[in-house]
SERO-4910 file (N, C-alpha, C, O; in steps of 0.05 Angstrom, whole numbers):
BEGIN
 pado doro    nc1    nc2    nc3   cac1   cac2   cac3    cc1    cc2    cc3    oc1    oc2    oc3
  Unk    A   1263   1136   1113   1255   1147   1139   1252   1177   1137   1270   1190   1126
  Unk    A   1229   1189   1145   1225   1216   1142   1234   1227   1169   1234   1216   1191
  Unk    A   1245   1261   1160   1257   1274   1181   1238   1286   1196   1216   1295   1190
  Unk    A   1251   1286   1216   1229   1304   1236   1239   1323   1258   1245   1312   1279
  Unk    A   1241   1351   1257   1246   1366   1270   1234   1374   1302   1213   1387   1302
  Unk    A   1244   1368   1323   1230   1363   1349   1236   1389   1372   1257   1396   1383
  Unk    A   1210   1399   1374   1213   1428   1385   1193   1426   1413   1169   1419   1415
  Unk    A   1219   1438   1438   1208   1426   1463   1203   1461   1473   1220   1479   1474
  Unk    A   1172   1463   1481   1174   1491   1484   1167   1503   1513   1158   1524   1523
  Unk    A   1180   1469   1523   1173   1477   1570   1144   1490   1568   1126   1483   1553
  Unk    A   1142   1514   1590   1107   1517   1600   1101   1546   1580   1108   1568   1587
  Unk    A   1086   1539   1555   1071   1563   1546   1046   1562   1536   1034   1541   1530
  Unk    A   1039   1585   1533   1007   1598   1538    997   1575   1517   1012   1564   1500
  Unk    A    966   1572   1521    958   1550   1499    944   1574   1473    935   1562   1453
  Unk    A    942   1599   1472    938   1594   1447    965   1613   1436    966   1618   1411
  Unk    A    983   1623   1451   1005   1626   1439   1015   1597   1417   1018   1593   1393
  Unk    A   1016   1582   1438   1023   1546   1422   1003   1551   1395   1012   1558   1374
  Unk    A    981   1547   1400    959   1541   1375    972   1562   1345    973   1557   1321
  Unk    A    982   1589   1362    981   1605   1331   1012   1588   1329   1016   1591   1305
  Unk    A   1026   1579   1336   1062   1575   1330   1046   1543   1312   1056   1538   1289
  Unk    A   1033   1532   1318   1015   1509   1308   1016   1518   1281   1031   1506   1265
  Unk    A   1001   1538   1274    990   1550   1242   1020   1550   1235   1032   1533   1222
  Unk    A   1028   1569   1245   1058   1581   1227   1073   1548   1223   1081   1543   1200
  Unk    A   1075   1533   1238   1090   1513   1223   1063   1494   1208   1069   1472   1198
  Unk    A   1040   1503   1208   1020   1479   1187   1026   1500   1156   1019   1492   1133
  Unk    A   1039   1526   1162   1042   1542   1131   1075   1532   1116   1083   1530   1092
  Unk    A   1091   1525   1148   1126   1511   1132   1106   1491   1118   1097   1494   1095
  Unk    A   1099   1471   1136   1097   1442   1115   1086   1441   1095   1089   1423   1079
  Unk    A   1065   1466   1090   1050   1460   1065   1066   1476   1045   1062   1470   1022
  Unk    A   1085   1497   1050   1100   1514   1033   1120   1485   1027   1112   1479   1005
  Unk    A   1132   1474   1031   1149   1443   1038   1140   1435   1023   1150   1435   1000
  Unk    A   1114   1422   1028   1109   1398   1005   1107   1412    974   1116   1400    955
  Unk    A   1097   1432    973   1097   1455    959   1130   1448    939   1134   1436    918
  Unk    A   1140   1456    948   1171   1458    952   1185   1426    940   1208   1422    934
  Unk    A   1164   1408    941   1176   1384    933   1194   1370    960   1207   1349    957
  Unk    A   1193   1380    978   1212   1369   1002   1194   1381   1024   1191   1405   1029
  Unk    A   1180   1359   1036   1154   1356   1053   1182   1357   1087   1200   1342   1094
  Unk    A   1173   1379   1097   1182   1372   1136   1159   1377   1151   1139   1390   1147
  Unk    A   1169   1356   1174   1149   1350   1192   1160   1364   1219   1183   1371   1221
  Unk    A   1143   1366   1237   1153   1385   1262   1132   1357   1288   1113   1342   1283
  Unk    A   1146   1363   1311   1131   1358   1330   1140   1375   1361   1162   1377   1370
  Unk    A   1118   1383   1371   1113   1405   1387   1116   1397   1422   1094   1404   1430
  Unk    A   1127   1388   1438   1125   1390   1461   1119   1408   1477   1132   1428   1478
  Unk    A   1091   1403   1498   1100   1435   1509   1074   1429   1540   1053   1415   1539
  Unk    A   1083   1441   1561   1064   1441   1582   1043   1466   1583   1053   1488   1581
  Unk    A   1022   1465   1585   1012   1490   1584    991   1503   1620    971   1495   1632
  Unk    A   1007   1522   1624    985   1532   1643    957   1529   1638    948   1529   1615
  Unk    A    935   1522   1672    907   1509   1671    890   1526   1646    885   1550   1643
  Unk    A    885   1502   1631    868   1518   1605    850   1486   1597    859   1464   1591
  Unk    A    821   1496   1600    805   1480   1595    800   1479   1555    804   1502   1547
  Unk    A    793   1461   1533    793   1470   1514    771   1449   1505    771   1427   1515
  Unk    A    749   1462   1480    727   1448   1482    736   1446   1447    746   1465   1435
  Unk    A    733   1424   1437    735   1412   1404    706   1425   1386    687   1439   1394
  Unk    A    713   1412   1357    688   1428   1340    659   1407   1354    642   1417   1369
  Unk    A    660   1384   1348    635   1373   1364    629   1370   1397    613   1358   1411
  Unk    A    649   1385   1399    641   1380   1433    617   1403   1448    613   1426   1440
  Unk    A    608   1395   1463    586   1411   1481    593   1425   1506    602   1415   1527
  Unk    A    586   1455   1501    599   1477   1529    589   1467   1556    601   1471   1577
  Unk    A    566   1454   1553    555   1449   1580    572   1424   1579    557   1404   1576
  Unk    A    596   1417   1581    608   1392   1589    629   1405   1610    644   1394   1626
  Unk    A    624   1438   1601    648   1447   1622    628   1453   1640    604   1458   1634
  Unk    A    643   1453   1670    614   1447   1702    617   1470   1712    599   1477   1728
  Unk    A    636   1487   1707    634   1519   1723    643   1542   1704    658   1538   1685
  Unk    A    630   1569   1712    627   1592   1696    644   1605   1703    651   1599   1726
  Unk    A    659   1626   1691    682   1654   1690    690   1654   1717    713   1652   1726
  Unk    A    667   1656   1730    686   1666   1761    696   1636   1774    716   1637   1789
  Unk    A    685   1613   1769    705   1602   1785    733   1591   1765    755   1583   1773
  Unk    A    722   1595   1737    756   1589   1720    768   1608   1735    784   1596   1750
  Unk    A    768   1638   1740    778   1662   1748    795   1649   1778    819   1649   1784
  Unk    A    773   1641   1790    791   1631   1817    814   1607   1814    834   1605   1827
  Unk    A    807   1593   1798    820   1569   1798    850   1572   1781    869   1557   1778
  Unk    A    845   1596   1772    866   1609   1744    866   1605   1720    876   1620   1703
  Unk    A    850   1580   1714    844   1572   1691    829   1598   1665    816   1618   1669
  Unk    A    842   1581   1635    830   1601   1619    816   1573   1606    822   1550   1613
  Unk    A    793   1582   1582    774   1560   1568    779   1568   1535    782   1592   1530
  Unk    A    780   1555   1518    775   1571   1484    769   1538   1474    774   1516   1482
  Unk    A    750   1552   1449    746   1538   1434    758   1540   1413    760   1561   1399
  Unk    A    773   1498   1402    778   1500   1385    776   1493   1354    753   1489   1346
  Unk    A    791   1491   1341    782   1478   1316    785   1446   1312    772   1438   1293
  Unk    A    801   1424   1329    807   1405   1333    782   1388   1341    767   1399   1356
  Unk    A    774   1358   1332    769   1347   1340    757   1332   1373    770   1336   1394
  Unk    A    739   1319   1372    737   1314   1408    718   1328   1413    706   1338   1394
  Unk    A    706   1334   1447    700   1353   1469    714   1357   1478    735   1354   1465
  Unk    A    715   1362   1499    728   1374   1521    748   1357   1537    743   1334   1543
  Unk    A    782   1373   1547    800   1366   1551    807   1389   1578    794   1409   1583
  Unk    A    827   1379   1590    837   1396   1611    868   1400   1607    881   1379   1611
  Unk    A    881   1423   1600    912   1418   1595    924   1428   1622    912   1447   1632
  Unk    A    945   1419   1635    961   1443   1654    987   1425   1659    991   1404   1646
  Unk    A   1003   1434   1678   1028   1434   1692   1030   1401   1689   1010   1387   1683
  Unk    A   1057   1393   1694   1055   1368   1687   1039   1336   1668   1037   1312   1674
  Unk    A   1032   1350   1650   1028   1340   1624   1031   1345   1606   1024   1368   1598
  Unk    A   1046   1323   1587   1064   1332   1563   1031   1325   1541   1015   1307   1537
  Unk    A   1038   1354   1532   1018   1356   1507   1041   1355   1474   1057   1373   1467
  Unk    A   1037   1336   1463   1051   1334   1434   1037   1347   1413   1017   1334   1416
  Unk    A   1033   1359   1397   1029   1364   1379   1051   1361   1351   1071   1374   1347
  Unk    A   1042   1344   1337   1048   1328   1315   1042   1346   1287   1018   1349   1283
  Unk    A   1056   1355   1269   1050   1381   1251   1069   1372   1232   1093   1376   1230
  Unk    A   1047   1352   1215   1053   1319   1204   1042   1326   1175   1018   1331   1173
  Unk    A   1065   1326   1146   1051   1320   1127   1036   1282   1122   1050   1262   1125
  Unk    A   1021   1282   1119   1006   1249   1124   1009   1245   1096   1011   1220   1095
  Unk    A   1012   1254   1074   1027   1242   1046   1053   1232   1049   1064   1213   1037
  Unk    A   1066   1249   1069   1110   1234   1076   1098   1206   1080   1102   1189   1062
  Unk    A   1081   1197   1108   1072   1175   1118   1060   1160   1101   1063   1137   1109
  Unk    A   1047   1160   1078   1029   1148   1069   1007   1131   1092   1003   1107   1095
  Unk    A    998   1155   1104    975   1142   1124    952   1167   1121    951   1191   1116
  Unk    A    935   1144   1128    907   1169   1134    903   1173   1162    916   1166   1182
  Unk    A    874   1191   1156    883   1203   1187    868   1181   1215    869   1185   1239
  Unk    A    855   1161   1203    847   1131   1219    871   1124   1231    875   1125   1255
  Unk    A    893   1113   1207    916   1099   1221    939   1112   1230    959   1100   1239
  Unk    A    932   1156   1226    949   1167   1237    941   1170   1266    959   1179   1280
  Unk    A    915   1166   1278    906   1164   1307    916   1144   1317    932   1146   1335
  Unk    A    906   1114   1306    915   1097   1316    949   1097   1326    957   1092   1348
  Unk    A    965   1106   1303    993   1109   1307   1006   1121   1340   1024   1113   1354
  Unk    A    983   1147   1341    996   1158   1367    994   1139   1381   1014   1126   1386
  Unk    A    963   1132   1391    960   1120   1406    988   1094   1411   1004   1096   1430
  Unk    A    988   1078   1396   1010   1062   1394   1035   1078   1402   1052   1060   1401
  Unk    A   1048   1104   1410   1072   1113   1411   1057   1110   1443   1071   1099   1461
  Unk    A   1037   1118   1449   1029   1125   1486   1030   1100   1489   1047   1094   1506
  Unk    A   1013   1078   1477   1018   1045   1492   1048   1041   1497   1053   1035   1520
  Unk    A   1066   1044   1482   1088   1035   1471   1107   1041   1504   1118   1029   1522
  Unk    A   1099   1071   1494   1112   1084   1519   1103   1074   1541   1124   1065   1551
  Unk    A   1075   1067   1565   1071   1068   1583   1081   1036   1586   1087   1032   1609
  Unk    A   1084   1016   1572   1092    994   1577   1117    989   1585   1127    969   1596
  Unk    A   1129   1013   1578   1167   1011   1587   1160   1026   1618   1178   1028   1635
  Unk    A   1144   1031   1622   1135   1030   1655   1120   1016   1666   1110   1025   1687
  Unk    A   1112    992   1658   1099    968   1668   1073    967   1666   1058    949   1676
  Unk    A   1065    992   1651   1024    994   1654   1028    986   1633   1044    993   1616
  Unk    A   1001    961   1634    987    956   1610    959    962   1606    940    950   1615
  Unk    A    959    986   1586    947   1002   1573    931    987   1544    935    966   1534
  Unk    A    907   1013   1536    894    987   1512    880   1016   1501    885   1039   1510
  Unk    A    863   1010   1481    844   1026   1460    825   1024   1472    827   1009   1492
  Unk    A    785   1042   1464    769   1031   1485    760   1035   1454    768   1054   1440
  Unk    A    739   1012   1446    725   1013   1426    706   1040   1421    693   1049   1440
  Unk    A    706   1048   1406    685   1082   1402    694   1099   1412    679   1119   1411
  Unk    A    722   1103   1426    737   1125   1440    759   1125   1430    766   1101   1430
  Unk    A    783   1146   1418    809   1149   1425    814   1155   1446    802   1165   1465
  Unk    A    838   1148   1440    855   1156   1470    871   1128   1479    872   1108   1466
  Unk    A    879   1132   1498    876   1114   1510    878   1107   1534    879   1129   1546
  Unk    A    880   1087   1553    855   1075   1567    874   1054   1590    893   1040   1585
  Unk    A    862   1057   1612    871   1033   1633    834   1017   1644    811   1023   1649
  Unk    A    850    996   1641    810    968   1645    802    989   1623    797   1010   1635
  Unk    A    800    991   1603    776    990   1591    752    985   1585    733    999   1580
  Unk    A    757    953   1588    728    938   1590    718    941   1609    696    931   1608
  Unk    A    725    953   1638    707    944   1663    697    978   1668    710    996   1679
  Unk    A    671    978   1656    659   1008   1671    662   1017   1692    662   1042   1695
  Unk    A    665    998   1715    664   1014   1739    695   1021   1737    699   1035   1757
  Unk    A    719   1019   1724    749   1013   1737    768   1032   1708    792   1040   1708
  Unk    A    747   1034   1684    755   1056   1668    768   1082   1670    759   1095   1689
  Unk    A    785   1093   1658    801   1107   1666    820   1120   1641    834   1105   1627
  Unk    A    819   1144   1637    842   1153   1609    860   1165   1618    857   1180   1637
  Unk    A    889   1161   1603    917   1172   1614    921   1184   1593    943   1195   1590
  Unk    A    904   1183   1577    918   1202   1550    894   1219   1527    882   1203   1512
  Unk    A    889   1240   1524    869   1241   1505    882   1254   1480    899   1272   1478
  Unk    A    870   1241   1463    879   1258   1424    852   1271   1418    828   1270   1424
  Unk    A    867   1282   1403    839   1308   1387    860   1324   1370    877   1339   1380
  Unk    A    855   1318   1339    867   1326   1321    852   1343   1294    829   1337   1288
  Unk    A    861   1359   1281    851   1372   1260    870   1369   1229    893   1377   1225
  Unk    A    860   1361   1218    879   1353   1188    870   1377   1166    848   1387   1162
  Unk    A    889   1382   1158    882   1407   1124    899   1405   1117    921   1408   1126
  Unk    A    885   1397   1091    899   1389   1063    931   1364   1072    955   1367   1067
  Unk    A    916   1343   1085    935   1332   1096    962   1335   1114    982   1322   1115
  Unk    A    951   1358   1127    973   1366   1147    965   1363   1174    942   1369   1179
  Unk    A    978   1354   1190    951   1355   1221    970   1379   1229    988   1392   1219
  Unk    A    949   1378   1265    949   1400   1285    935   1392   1306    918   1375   1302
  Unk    A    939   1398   1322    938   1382   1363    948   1363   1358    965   1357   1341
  Unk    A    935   1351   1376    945   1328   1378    939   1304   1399    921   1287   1397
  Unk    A    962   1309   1423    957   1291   1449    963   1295   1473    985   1305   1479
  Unk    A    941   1286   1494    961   1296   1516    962   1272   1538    942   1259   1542
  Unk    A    985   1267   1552    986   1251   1568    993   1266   1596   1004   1287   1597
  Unk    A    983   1250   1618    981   1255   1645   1003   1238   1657   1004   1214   1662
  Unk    A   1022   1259   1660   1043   1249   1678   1043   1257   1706   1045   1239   1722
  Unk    A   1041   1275   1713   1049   1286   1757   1024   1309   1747   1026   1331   1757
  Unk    A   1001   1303   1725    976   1325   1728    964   1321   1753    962   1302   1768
  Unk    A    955   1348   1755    938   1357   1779    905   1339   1765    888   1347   1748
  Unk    A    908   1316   1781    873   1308   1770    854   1331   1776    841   1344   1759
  Unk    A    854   1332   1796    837   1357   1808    814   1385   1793    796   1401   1798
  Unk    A    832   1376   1773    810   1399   1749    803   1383   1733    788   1392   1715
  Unk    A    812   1356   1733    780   1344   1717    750   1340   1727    730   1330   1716
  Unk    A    755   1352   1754    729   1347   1762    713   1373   1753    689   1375   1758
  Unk    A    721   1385   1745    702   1408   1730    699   1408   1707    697   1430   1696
  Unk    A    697   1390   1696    693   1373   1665    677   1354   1657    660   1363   1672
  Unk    A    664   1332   1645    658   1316   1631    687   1307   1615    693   1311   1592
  Unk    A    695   1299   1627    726   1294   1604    721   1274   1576    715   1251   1576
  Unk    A    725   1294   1551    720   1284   1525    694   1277   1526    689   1263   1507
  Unk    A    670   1282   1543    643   1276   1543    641   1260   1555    616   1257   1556
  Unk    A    652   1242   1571    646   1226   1579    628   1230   1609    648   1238   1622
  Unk    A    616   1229   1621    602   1229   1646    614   1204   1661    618   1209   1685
  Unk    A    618   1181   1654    619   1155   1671    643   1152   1669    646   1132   1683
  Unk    A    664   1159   1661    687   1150   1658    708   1161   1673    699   1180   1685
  Unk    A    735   1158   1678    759   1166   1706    781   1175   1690    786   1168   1667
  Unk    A    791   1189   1702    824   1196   1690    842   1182   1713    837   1171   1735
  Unk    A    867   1187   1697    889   1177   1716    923   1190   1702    926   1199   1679
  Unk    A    940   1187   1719    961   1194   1711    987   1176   1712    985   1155   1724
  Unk    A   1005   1181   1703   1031   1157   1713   1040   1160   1746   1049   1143   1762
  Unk    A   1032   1191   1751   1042   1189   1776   1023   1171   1796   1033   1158   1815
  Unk    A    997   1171   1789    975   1164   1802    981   1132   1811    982   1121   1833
  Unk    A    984   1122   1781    980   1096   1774   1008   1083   1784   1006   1060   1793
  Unk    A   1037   1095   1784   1053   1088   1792   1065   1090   1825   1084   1076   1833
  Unk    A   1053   1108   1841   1056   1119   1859   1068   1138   1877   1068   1141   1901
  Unk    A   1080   1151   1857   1108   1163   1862   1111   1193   1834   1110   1185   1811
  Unk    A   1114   1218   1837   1122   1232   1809   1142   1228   1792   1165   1223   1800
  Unk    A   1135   1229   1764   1159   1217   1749   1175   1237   1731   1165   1258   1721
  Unk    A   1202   1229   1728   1214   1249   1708   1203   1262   1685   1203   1247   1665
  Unk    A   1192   1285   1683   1183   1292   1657   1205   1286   1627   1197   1279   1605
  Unk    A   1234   1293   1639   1243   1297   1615   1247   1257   1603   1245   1250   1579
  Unk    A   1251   1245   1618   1243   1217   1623   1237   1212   1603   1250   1205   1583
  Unk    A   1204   1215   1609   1186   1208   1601   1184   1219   1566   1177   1206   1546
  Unk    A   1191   1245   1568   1187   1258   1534   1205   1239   1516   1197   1230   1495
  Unk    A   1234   1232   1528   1256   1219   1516   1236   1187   1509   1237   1179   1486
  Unk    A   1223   1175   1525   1213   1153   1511   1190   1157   1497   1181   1137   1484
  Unk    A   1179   1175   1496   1158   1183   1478   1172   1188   1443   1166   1180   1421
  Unk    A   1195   1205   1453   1207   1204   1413   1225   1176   1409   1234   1169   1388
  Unk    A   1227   1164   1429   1237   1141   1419   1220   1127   1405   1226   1127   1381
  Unk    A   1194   1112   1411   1175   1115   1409   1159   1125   1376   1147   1110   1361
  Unk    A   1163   1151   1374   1161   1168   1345   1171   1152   1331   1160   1135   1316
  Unk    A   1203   1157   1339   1220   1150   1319   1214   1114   1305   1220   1106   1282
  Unk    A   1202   1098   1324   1190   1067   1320   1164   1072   1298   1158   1067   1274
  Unk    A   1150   1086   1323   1120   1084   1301   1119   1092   1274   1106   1084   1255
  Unk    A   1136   1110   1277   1126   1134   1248   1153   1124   1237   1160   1144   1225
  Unk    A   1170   1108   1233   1195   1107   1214   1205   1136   1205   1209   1147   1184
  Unk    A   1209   1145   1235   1220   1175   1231   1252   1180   1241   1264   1161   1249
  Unk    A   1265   1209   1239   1289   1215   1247   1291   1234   1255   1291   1255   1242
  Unk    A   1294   1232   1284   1289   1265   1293   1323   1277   1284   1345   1268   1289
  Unk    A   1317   1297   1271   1336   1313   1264   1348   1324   1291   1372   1317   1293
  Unk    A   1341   1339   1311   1346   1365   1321   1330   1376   1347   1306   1378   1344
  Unk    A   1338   1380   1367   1323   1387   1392   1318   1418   1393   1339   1431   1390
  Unk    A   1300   1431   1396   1304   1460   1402   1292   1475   1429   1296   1499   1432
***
């Protein structure tokens, strides 16, 4: 079972997060380096920040400077995978800062994996959740276009077998700023959240605690350590 060090960092800036991202993608590769590979995973909420991936398209975001300006929102582009995502207040974004040689997985069945920690998780709250063929993420009706809907989006970047981003799930999110999006490109498709779907807002810290339970299943991991 590989160790894994679990770092909860409450509400900070998203690209403060992104550079703390690098500095631990330089431990694990100094690590494996080192003959003794550690893995990190990143908890953290981030104030409204829209963020567009390497293949994603700017015109997927629907309004210019002044109304991010009003709304508070900031935008950057990153190096991760995907289009376009919406992060803010009540959604836990994970970031996973994963040697994928500890795992002996690639980075196919290291997607699939999350995904499997978000099914895993939303089922111990009674939603049954699924994959959508040609999309990560994952997904409530999938199959029915009109009734489609994502509670969770991934968008990841791997070097030299290390990842970075990761995932984010919608717990008590403000839907409200996906409407100034194409979310992950999609034009036809819905978001949703636990609070949405459940009716009621739910414990964040809750919710993170069955998410590493979760880890600790999918990935045959051991969280060392809370920080």
């Amino acid at each position: 079972m590989s160790p894994l060090t679990y770092i909860d960092l409450g509400i900070r800036n998203y690209k403060e997060t992104w550079d703390y991202q690098v500095q631990l993608h330089k431990k694990v590769l100094s690590s494996k380096a080192g003959g003794k590979p550690v893995n990190y995973l990143i908890f953290v909420e981030h104030p409204h920040v829209y963020t567009l991936g390497r293949s994603g398209k700017e015109n997927n975001l629907l309004i210019g400077e002044p109304l991010l300006k009003k709304l508070g929102a900031s935008f950057y582009h990153t190096d991760r995978g995907g289009d376009i995502t919406y992060h803010g207040p009540g959604q836990i974004v994970g970031y996973p800062v994963f040697d994928l040689e500890s795992f002996q997985m690639g980075v196919k069945k290291y997607i699939y994996s999350i995904e499997q920690v978000i099914l895993n998780a939303l089922s111990m709250y009674g939603i049954t959740a699924t994959r959508m063929n040609g999309a990560t993420g994952v997904w409530l009706d999938a199959t029915d276009p009109q009734k489609a809907r994502k509670i969770c989006a991934i968008g990841v970047k791997v070097s030299r077998a290390v990842t970075m981003h990761g995932f984010a799930l919608n717990v008590n999110t403000d839907l409200n700023y996906f409407r100034y999006i194409h979310p992950c490109g999609f034009i036809d498709k819905g978001v949703t959240s636990l609070e949405r779907e459940l009716g009621r807002p739910q414990d964040m810290d809750e919710v993170k605690d069955i998410l590493l339970k979760n880890f600790e299943k999918v990935f045959d991991i051991r969280i060392l350590n809370n920080k």
